[in-house]
N, C-alpha and C positions, 0 to 999 in steps of 0.2 A: 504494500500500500504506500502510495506517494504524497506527499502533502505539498510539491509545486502547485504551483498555480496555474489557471486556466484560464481563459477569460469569462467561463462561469464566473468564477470564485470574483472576479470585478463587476460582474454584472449585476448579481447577487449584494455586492458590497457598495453596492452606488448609491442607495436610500441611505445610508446611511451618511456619506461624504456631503452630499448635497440637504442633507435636513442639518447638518453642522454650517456648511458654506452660508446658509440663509439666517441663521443666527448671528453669524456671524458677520453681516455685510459689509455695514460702517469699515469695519476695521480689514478686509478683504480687499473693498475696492480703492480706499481709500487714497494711495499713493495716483492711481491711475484719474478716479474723480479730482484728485489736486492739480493735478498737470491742463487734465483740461478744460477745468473752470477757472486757473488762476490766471493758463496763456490765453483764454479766450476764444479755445478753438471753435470751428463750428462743424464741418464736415469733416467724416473719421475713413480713412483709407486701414484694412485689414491685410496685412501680406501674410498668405498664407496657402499651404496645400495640403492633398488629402484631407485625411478628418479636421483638421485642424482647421480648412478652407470648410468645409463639410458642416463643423461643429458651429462654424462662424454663419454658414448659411443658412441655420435653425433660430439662430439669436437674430438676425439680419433684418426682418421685419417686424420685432418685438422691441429694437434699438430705433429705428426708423420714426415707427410711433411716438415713442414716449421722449428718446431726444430730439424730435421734429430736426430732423439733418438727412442728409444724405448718409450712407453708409457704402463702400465699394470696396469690394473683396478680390484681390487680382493676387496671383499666385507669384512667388517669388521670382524665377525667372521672366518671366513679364515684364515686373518691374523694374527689374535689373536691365533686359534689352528694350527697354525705351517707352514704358508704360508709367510716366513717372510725373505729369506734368503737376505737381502738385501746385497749391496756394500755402501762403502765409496762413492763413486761417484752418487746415487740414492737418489733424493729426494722425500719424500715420503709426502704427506696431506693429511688427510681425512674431507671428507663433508658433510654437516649436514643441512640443507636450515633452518630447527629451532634451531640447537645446541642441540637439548634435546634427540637427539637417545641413546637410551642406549646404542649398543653396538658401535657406534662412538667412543662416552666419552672412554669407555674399550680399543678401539686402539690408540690412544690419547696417554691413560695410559701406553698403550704395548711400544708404542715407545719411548717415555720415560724412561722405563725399561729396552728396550737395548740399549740406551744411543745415543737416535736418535732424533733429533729437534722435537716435534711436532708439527706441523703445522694444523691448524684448518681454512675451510673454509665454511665459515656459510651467510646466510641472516640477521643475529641476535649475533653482535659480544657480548649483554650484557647476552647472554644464558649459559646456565650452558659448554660452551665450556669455556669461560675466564678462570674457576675454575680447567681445565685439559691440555688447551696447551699454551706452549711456545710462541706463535703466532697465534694470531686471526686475520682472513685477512675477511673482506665484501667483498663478489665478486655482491655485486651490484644489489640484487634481489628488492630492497625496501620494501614494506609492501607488504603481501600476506596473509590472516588470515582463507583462505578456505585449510584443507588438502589435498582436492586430488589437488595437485599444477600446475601451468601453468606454470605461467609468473616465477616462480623460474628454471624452469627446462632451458627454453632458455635462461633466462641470466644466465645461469650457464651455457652454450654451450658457448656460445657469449663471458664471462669472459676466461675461459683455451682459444678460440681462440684469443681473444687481447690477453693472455698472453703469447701464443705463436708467435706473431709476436713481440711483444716488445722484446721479452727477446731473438728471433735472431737477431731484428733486433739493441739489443745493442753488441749482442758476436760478428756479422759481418758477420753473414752469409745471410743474407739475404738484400739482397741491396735495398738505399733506395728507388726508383724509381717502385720498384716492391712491397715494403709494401706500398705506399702509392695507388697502385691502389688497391690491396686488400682494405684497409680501405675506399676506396672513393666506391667500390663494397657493402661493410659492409654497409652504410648509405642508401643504396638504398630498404636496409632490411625490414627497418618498413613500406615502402610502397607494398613492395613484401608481407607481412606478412598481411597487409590488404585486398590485391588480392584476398589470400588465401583465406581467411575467406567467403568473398565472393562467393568464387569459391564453396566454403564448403557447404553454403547453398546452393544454387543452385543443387548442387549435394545430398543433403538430399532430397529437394523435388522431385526429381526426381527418387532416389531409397526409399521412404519415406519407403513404406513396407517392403522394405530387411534391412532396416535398422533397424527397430520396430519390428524385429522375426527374428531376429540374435540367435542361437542357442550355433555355437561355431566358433570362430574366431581364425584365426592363419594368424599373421604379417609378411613378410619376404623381406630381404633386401640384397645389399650386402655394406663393406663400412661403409661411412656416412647412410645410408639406413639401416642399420641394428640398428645403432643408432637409427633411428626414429621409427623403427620395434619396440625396446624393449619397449620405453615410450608407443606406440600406444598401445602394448596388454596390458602392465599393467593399461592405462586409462579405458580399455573397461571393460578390468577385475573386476577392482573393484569397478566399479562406474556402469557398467550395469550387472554385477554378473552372469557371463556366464563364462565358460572355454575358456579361452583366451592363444596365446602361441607364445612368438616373437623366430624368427630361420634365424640364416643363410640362404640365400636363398638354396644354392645348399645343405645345408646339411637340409632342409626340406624335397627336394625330395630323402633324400637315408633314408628314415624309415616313421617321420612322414605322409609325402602325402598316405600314403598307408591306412590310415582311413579315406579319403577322399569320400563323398557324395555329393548328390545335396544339402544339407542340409545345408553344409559348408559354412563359408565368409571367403575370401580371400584376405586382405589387402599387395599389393607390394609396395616397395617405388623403383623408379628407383633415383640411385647413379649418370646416368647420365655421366657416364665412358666408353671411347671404352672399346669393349670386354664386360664388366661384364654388363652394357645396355644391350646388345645384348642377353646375355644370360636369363638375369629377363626376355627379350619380348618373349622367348621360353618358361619358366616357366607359364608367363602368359597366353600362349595359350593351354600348357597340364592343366592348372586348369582351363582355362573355356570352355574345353571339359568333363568334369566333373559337374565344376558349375557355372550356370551362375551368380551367386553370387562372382563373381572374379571379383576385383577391382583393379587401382592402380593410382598412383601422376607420372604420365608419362608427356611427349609431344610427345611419341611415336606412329605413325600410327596406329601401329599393337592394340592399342586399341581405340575402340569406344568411342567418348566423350559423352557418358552417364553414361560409365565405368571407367572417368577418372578425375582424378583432374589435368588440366593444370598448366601451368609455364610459361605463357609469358612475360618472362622477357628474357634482353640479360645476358645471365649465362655467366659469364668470368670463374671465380671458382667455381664448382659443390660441394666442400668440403664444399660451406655454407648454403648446401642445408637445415639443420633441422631447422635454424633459420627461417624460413618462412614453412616450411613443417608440422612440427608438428600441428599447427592450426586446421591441417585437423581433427587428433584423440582428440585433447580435445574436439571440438565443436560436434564430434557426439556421444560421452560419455556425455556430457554434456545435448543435447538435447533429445537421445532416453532417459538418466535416469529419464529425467525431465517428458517427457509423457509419460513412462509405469510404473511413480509414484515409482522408486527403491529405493531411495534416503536410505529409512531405511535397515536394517541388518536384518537377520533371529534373533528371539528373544535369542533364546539360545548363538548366538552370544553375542548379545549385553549385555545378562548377565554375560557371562561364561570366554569368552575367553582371556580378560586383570586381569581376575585373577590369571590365571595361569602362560601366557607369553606377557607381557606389554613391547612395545616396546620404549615408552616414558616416559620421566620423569615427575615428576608434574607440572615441570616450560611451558609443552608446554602448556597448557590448559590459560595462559597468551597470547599466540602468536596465539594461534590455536583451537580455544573453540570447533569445530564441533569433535575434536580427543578425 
């Protein structure tokens, strides 16, 4: 019997990080809310990729709201080859859950270079981030030591939304009466997020076989939903090693839906929004005239509760939908990789490919041994 850890064992232990992170808030975000109510900023540039981009695009419309700003999320490279037009008034961080991405470290660098704070937000303030920005800020993940990551990705949702309500609700835009039912909603999370799980198995054994000859899976959202769209395909992707592909909802059906078979899984998250609700329940019935392999995290009629991951909970705010929705894709990346034995790479992988393009530095293989 082995007591490593799996990325159950963070899945399972994310209610708990996150009902401390929200007690916690003041004193969590608080380095980040000083920086940007003292300089003034107003629009927040996010560098960042995978989960990290992923975790940021579940907070992304939950920020937008409540700090009435722009928010824009472009991945490291990007900004490094020329995606970089920033303003005076744009504060910009990049995110790193280990600190050791290489090309993080490189926009770090960039910003730096054009004479811009660098701001670093990590799981691991002593990772080789301290060595490249101006500002190391923990946004609260704790220990995590499995790479395909969980419990870093929601409290990295959970972090940007505390730090978008701190930080209007120090500028005064956001009254206090109304942040505090938000955060009394946030605390209700970690038991929402155990529902989940629950809900999760339930719903595996009941699609056991669609889920165990999943061929190609394509995610789609709108929203916060699309936020949970992007982590969801990249968990399946790389952890049950099938073509995976998160999309806009409506812009799935203007090109991709059109390679669409019985063959296909079809993973919706409803946003849970007048209007764009409405619209996913019509998406979700052209795809399961197609395939009955079309799933979604509803509490809508229009699908079958065999086809559906419930939410019974009283939702006040639908923006904090990924912090209890996500569960649903770690845990069956987690379980089908576990019984169709995935867990290893094709060999040529595993010999070939970080010699040519290595996306980590040495220091993770201290934080992240399976990398």
């Amino acid at each position: 019997m082995t007591n490593t850890p799996t990325m159950l064992t963070y899945i399972e232990g994310t209610p708990e990080q996150i009902a401390c992170n929200v007690e916690r808030s003041k004193q969590l975000t608080k380095e980040l809310v000083d920086l940007y109510v003292e300089k003034n900023y107003e629009n927040i540039w996010i560098i960042a990729c995978g989960s990290s981009s992923n975790g940021s695009n579940c907070a992304k419309p939950f920020m937008m709201k409540y700090l009435n700003c722009d928010v824009k999320i472009v991945p490291p490279n990007t900004f490094i080859y020329g995606e970089d037009k920033m303003k005076e008034t744009d504060l910009a961080f990049v995110i790193s859950q280990s600190g050791c991405s290489t090309n993080s470290i490189e926009a770090l660098d960039k910003l730096k270079a054009m004479g811009c704070l660098a701001v670093g937000l990590t799981g691991n303030v002593n990772s080789d981030f301290k060595d490249h920005a101006d500002v190391v800020i923990d946004y609260g993940v704790g220990i995590e030591t499995v790479g395909y990551v969980t419990k870093g990705v929601t409290t990295l949702a959970q972090f940007l939304m505390l730090f978008a309500l701190e930080a209007a609700l120090t500028k005064g835009i956001l009254p206090l009466n109304t942040y505090q039912e938000i955060i009394d909603e946030m605390k209700e999370v970690p038991a929402r997020h155990k529902k989940v799980q629950e809900e999760t198995w339930d719903f595996y054994q009941k699609n056991h076989k669609e889920m165990t000859s999943m061929t190609v899976a394509n995610c789609c959202g709108f929203a916060q939903g699309y936020g949970v769209a992007t982590e969801g395909a990249l968990k399946i992707g790389e952890t049950i090693q099938i073509p995976s592909f998160a999309y806009e909802a409506e812009e799935w059906i203007h090109g991709p839906n059109l390679q669409l078979t019985p063959n296909y899984t079809i993973f919706l998250i409803d946003d849970l929004m007048a209007g764009s609700s409405d619209r996913l329940m019509q998406i979700y019935q052209a795809s399961r005239s197609v395939t009955d392999r079309t799933y979604a995290i509803t509490n809508s009629p229009v699908v079958d509760d065999d086809h559906a991951i419930r939410l019974p909970f009283d939702i006040k705010e639908p923006l904090l939908l990924p912090l209890y929705a996500l569960p649903f894709f770690q845990i069956i990346a987690h379980q089908v990789t576990t019984e169709l034995h995935k867990w290893e790479k094709h060999p040529l992988f595993e010999a070939n490919f970080k010699k040519y393009a290595d996306s980590k530095t040495e220091s993770i293989k201290k934080i992240m041994p399976d990398l």
